[in-house]
MARLOBA-284731 format. One record per residue: x, z, y of N, C-alpha, C in turn; residue number from 1. Coordinates in Angstrom, 1 decimal, padded with zeros to 4 digits. Example, Ala and Ser with C-alpha at 12.3 -4.5 7.8 and 13.67 -1.06 7.14 Angstrom:
! MARLOBA-284731
<rec><n_c1>013.2</n_c1><n_c3>007.8</n_c3><n_c2>-005.7</n_c2><ca_c1>012.3</ca_c1><ca_c3>007.8</ca_c3><ca_c2>-004.5</ca_c2><c_c1>013.2</c_c1><c_c3>007.8</c_c3><c_c2>-003.3</c_c2><resi>1</resi></rec>
<rec><n_c1>012.8</n_c1><n_c3>007.1</n_c3><n_c2>-002.2</n_c2><ca_c1>013.7</ca_c1><ca_c3>007.1</ca_c3><ca_c2>-001.1</ca_c2><c_c1>012.9</c_c1><c_c3>007.9</c_c3><c_c2>000.0</c_c2><resi>2</resi></rec>
! end
This chain:
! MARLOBA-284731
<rec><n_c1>021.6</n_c1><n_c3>-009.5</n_c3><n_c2>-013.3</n_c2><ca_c1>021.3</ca_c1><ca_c3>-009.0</ca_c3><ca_c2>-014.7</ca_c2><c_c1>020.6</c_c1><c_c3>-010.1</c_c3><c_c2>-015.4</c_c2><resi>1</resi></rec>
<rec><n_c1>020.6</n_c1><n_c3>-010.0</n_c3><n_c2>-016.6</n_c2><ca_c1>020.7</ca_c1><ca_c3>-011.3</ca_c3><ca_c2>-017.6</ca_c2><c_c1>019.2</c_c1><c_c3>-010.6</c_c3><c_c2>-018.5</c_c2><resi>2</resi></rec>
<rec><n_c1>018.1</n_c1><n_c3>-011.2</n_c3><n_c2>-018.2</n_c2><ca_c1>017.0</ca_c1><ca_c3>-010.5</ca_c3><ca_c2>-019.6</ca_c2><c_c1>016.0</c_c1><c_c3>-012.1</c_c3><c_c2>-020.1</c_c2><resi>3</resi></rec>
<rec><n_c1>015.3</n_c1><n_c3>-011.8</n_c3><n_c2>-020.8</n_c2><ca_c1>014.8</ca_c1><ca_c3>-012.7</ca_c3><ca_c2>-021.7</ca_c2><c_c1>013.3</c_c1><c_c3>-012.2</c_c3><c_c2>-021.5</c_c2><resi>4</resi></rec>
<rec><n_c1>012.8</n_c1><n_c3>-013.4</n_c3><n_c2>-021.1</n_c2><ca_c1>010.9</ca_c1><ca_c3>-013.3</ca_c3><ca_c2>-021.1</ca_c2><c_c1>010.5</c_c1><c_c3>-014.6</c_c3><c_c2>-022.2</c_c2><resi>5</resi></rec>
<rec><n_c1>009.6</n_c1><n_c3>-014.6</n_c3><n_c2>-022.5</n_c2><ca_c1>008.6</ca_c1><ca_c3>-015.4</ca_c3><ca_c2>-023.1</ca_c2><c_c1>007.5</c_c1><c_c3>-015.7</c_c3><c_c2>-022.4</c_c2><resi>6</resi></rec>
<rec><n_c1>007.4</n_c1><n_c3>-017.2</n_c3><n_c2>-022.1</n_c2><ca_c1>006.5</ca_c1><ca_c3>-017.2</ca_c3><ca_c2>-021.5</ca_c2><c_c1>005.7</c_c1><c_c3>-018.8</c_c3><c_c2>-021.7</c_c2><resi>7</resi></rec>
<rec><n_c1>004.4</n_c1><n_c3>-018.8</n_c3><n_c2>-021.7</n_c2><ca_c1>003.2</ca_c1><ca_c3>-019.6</ca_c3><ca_c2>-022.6</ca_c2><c_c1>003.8</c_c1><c_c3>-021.2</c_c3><c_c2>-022.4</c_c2><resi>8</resi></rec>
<rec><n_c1>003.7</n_c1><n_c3>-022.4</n_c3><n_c2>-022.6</n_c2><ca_c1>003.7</ca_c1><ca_c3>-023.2</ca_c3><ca_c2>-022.9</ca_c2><c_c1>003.5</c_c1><c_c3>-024.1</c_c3><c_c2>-021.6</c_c2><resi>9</resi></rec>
<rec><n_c1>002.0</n_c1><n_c3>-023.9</n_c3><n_c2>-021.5</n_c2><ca_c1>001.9</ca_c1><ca_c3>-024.3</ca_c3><ca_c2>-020.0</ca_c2><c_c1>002.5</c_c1><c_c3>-024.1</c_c3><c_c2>-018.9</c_c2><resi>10</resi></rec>
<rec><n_c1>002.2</n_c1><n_c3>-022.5</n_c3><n_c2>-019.0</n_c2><ca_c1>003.2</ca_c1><ca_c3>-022.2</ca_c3><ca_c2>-017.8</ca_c2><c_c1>004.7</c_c1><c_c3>-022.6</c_c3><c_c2>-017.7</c_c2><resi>11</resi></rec>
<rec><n_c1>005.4</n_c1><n_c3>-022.7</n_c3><n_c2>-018.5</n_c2><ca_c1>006.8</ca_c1><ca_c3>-023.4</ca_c3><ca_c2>-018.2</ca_c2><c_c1>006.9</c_c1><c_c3>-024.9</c_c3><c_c2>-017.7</c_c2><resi>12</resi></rec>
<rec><n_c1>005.8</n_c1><n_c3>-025.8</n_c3><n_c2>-018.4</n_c2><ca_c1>005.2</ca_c1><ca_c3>-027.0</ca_c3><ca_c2>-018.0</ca_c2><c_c1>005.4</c_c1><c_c3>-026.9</c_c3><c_c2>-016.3</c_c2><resi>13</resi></rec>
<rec><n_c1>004.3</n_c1><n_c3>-026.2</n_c3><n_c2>-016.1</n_c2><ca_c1>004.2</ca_c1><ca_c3>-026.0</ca_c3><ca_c2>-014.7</ca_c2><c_c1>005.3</c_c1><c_c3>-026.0</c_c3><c_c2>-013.4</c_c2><resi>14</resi></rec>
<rec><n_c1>006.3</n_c1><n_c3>-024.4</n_c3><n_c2>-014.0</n_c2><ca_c1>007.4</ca_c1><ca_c3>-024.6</ca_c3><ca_c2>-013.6</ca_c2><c_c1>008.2</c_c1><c_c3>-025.8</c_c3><c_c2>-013.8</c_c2><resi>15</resi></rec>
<rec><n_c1>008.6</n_c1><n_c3>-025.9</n_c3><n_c2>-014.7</n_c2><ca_c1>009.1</ca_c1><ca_c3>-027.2</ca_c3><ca_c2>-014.8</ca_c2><c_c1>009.1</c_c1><c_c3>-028.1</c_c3><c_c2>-013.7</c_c2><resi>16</resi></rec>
<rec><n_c1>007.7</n_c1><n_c3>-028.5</n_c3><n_c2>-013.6</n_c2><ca_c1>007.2</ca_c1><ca_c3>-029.8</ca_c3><ca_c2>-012.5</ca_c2><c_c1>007.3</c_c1><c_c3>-029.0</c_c3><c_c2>-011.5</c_c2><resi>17</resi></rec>
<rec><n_c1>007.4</n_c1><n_c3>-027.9</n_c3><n_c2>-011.4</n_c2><ca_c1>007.6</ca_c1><ca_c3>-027.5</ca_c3><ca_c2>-009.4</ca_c2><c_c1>008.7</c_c1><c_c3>-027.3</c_c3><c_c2>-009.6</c_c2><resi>18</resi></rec>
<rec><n_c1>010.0</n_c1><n_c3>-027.0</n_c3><n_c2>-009.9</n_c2><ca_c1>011.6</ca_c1><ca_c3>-026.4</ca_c3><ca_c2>-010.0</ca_c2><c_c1>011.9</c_c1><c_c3>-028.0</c_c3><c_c2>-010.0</c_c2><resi>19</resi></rec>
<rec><n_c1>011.6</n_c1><n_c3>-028.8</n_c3><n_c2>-010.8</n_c2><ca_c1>012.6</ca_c1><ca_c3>-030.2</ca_c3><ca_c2>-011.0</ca_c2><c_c1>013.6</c_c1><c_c3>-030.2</c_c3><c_c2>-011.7</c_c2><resi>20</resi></rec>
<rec><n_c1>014.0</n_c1><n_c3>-031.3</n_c3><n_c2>-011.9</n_c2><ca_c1>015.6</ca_c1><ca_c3>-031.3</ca_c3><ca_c2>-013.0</ca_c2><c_c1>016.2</c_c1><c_c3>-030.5</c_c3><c_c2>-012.7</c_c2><resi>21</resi></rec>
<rec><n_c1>016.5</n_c1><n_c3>-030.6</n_c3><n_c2>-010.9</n_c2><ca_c1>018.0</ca_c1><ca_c3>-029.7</ca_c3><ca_c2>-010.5</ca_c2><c_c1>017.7</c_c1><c_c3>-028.7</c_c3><c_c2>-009.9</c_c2><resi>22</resi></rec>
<rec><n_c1>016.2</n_c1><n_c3>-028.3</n_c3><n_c2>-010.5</n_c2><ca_c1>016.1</ca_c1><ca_c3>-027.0</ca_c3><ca_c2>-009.6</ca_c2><c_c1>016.3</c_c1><c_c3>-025.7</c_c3><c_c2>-010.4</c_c2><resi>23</resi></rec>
<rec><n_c1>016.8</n_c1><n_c3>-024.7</n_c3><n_c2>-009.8</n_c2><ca_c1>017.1</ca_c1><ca_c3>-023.2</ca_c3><ca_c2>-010.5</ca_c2><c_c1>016.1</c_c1><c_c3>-022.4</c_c3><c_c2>-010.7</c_c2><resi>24</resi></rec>
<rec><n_c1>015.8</n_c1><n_c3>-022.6</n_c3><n_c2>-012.2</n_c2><ca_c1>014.7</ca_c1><ca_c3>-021.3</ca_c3><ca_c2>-012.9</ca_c2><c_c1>014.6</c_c1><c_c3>-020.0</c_c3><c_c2>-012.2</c_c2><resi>25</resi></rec>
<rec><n_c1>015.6</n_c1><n_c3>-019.5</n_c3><n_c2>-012.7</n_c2><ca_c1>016.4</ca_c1><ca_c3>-017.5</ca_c3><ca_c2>-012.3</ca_c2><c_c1>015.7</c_c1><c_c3>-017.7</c_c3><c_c2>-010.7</c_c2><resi>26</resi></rec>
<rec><n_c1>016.3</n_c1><n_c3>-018.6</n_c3><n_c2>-009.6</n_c2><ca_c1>015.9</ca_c1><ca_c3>-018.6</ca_c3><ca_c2>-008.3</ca_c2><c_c1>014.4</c_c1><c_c3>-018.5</c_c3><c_c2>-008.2</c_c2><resi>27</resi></rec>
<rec><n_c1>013.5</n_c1><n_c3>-019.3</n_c3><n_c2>-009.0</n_c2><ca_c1>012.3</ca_c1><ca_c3>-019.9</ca_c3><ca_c2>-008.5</ca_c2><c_c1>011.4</c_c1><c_c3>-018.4</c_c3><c_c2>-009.3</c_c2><resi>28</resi></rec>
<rec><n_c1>012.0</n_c1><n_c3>-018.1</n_c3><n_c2>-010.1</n_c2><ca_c1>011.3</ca_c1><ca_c3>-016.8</ca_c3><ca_c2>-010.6</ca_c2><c_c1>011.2</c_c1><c_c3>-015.6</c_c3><c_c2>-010.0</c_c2><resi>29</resi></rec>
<rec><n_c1>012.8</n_c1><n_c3>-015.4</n_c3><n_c2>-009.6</n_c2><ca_c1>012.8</ca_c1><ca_c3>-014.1</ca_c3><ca_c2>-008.3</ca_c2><c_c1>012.2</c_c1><c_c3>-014.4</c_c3><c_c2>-007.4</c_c2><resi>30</resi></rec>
<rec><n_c1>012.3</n_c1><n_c3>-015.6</n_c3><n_c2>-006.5</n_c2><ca_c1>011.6</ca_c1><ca_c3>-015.7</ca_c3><ca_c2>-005.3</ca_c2><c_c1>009.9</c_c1><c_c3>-015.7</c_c3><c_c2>-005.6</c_c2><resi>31</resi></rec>
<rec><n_c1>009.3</n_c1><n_c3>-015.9</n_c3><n_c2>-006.7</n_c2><ca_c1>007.8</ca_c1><ca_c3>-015.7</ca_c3><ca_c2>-007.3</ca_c2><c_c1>007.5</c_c1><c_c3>-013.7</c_c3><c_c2>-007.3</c_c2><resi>32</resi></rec>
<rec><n_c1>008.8</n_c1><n_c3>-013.6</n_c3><n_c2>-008.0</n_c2><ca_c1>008.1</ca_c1><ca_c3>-012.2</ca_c3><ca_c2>-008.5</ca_c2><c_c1>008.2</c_c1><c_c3>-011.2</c_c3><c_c2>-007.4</c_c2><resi>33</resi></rec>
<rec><n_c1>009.2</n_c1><n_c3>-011.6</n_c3><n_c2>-006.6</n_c2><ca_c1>009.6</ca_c1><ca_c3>-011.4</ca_c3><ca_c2>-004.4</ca_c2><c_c1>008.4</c_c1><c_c3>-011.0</c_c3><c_c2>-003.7</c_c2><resi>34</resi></rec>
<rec><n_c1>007.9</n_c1><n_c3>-012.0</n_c3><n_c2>-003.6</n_c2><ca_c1>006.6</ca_c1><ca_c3>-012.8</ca_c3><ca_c2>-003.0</ca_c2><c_c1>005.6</c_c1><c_c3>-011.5</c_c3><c_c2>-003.7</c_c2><resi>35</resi></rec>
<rec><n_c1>005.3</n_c1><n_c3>-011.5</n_c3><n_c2>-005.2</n_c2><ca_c1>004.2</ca_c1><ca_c3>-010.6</ca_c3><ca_c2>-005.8</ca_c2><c_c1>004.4</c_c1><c_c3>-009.2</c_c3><c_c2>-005.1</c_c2><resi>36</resi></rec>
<rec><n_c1>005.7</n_c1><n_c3>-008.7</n_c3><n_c2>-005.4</n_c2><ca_c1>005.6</ca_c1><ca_c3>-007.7</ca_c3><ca_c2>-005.0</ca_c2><c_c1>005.6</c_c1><c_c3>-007.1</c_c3><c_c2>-003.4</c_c2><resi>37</resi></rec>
<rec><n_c1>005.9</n_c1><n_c3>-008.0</n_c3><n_c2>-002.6</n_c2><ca_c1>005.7</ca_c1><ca_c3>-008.3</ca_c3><ca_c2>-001.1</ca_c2><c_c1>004.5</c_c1><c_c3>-007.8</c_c3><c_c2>-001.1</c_c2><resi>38</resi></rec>
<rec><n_c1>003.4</n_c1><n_c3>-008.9</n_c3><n_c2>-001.4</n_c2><ca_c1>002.1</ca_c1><ca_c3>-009.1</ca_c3><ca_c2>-001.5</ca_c2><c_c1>001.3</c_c1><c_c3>-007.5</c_c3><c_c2>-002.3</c_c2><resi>39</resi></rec>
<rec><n_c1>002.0</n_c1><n_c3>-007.2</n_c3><n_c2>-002.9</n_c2><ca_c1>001.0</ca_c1><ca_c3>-006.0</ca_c3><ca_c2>-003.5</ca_c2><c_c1>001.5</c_c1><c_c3>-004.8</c_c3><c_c2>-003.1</c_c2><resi>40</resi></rec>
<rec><n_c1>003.1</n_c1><n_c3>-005.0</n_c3><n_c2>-002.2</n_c2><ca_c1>002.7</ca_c1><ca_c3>-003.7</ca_c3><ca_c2>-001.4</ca_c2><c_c1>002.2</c_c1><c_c3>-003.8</c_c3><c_c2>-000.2</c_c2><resi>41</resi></rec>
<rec><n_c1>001.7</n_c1><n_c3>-004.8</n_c3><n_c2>000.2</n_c2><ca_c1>001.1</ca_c1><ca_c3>-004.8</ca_c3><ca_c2>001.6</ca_c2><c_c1>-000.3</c_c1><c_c3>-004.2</c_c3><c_c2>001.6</c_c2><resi>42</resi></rec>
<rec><n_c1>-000.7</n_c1><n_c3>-005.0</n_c3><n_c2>000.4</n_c2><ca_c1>-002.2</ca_c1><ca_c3>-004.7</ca_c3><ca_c2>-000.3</ca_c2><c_c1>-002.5</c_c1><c_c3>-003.5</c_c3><c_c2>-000.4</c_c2><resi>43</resi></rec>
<rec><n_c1>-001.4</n_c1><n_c3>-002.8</n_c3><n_c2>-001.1</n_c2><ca_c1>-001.8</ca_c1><ca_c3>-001.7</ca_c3><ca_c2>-001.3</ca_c2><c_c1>-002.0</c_c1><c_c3>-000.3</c_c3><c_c2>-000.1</c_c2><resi>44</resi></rec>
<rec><n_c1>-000.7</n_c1><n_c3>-000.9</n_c3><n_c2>000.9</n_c2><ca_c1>-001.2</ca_c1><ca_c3>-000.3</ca_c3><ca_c2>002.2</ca_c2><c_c1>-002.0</c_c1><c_c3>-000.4</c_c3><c_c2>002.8</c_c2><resi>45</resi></rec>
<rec><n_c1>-002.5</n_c1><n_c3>-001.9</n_c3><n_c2>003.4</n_c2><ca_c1>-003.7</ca_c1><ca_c3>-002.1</ca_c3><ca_c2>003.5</ca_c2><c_c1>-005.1</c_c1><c_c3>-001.4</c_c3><c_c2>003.0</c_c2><resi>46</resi></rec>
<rec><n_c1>-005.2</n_c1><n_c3>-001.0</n_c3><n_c2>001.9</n_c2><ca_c1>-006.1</ca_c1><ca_c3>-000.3</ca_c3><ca_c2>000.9</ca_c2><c_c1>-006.2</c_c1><c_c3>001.4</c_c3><c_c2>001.1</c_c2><resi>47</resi></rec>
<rec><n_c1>-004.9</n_c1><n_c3>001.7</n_c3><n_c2>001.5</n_c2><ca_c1>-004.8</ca_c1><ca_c3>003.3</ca_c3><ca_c2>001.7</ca_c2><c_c1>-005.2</c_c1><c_c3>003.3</c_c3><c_c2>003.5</c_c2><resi>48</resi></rec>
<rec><n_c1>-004.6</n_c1><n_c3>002.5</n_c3><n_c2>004.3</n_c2><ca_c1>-005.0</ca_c1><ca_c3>002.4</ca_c3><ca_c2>006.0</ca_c2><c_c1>-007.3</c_c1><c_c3>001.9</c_c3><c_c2>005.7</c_c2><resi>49</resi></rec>
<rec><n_c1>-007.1</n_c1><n_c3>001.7</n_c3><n_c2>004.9</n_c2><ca_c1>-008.9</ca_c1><ca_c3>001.5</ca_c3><ca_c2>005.2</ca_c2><c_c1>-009.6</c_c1><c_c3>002.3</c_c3><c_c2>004.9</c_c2><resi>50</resi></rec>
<rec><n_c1>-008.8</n_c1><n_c3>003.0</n_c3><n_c2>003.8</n_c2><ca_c1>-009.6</ca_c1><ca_c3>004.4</ca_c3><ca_c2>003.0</ca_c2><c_c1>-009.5</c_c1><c_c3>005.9</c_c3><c_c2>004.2</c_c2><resi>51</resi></rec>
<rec><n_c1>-008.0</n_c1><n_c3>005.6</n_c3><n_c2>004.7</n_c2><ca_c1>-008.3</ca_c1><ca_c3>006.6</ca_c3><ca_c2>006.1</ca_c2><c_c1>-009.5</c_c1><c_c3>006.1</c_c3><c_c2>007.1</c_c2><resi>52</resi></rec>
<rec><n_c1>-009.5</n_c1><n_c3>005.0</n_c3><n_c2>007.0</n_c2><ca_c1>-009.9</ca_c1><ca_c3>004.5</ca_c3><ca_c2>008.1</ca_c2><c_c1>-012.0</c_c1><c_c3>005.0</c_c3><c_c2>008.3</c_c2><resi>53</resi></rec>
<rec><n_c1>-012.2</n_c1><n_c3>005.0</n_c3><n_c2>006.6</n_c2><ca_c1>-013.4</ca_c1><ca_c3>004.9</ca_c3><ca_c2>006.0</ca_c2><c_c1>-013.6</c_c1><c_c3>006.6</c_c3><c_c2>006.2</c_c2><resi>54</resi></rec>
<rec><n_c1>-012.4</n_c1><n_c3>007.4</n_c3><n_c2>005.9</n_c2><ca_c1>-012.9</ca_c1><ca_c3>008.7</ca_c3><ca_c2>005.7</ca_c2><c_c1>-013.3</c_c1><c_c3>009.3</c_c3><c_c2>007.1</c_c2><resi>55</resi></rec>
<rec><n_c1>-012.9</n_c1><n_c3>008.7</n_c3><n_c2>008.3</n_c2><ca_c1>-012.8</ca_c1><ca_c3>009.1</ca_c3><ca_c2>009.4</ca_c2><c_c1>-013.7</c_c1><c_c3>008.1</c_c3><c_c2>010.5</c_c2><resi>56</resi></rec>
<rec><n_c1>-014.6</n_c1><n_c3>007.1</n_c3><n_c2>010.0</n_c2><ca_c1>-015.3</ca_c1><ca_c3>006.7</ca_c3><ca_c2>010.5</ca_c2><c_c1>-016.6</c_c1><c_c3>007.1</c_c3><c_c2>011.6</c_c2><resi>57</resi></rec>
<rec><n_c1>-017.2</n_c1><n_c3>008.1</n_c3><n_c2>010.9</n_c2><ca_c1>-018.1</ca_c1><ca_c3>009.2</ca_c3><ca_c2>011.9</ca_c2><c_c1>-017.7</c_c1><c_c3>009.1</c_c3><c_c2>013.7</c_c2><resi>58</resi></rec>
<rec><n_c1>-015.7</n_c1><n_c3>010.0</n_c3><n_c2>013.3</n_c2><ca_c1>-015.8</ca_c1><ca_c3>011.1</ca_c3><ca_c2>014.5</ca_c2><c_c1>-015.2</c_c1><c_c3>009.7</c_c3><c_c2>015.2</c_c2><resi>59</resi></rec>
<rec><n_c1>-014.3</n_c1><n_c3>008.4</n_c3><n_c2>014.6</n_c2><ca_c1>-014.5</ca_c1><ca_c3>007.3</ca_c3><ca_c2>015.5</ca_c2><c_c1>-015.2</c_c1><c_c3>006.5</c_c3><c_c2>015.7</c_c2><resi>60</resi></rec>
<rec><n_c1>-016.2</n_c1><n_c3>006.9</n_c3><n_c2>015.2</n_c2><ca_c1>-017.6</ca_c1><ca_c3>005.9</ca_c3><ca_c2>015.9</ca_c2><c_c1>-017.8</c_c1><c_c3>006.7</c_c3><c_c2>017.0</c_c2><resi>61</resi></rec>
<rec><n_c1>-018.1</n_c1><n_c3>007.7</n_c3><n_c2>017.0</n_c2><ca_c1>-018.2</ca_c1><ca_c3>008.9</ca_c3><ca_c2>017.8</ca_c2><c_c1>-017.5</c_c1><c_c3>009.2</c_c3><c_c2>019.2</c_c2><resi>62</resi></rec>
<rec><n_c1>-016.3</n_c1><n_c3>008.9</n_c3><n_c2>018.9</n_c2><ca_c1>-015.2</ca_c1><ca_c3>008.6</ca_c3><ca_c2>020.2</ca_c2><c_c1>-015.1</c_c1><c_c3>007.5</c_c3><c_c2>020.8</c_c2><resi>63</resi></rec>
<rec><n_c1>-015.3</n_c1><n_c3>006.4</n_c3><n_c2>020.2</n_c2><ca_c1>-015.6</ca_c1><ca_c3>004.8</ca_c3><ca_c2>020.6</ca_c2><c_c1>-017.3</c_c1><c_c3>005.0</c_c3><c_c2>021.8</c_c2><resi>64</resi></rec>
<rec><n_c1>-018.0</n_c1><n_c3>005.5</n_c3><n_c2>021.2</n_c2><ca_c1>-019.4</ca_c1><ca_c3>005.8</ca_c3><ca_c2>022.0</ca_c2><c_c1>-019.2</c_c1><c_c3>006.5</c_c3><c_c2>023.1</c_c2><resi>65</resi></rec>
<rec><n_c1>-018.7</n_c1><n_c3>007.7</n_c3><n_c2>022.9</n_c2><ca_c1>-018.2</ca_c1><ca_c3>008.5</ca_c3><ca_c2>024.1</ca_c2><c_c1>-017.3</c_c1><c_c3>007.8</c_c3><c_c2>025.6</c_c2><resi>66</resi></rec>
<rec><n_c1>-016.1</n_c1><n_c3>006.8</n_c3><n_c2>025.0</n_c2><ca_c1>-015.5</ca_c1><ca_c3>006.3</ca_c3><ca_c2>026.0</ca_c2><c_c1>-016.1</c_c1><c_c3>005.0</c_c3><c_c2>026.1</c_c2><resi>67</resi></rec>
<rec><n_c1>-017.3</n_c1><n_c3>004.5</n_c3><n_c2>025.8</n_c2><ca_c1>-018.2</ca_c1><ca_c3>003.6</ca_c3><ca_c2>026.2</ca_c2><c_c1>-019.2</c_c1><c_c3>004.0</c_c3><c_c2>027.3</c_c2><resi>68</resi></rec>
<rec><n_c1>-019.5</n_c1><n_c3>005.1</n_c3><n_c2>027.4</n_c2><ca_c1>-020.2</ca_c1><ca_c3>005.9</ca_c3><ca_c2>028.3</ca_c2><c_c1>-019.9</c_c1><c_c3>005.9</c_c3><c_c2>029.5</c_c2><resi>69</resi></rec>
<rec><n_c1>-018.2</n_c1><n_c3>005.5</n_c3><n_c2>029.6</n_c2><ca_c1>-017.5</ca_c1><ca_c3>005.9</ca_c3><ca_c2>030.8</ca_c2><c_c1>-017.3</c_c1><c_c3>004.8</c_c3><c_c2>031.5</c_c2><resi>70</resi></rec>
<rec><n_c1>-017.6</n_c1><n_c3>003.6</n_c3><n_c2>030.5</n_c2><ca_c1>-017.4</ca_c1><ca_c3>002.3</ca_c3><ca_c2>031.8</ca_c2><c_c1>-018.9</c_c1><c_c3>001.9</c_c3><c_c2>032.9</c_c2><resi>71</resi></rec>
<rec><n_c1>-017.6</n_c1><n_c3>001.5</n_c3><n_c2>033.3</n_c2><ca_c1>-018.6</ca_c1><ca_c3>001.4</ca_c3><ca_c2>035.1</ca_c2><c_c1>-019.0</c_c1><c_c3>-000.1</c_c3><c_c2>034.8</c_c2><resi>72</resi></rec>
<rec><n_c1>-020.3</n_c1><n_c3>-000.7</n_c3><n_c2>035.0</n_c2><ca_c1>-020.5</ca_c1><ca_c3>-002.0</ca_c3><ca_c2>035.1</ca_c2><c_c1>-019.9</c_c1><c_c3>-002.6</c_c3><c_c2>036.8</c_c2><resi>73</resi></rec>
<rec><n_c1>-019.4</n_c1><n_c3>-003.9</n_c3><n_c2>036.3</n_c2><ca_c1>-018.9</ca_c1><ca_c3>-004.8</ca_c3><ca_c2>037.7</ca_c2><c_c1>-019.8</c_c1><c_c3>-005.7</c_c3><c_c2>037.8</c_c2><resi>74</resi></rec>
! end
């Protein structure tokens, strides 16, 4: 699909010097905006697995202590 962005001065500069003469815009932009959204849904899982992790801290501190109790010194 075919759309139209505007985008600053610099930043095309930029691209520019990383893409090269023969390099493909359309490519180097999907594989950017790929990458972001890779990246921000990992993040975002990450962020929900810590917030469990956070709410439930107590009764696994709790269970970690308990089966620390159980080892036998060698």
């Amino acid at each position: 699909m075919k759309t139209e962005i505007v985008l600053s001065d610099d930043l095309l500069m930029t691209i520019s010097r990383t893409v090269g003469k023969t390099g493909n815009y359309s490519e180097f932009v999907n594989n950017i905006l790929r990458r972001y959204f890779t990246r921000t849904a990992r993040s975002n899982q990450e962020n929900r697995d810590l917030e469990i992790l956070n709410q439930n801290s107590e009764y696994l501190n709790h269970e970690a202590e308990d089966v620390l109790a159980y080892q036998v010194m060698l």
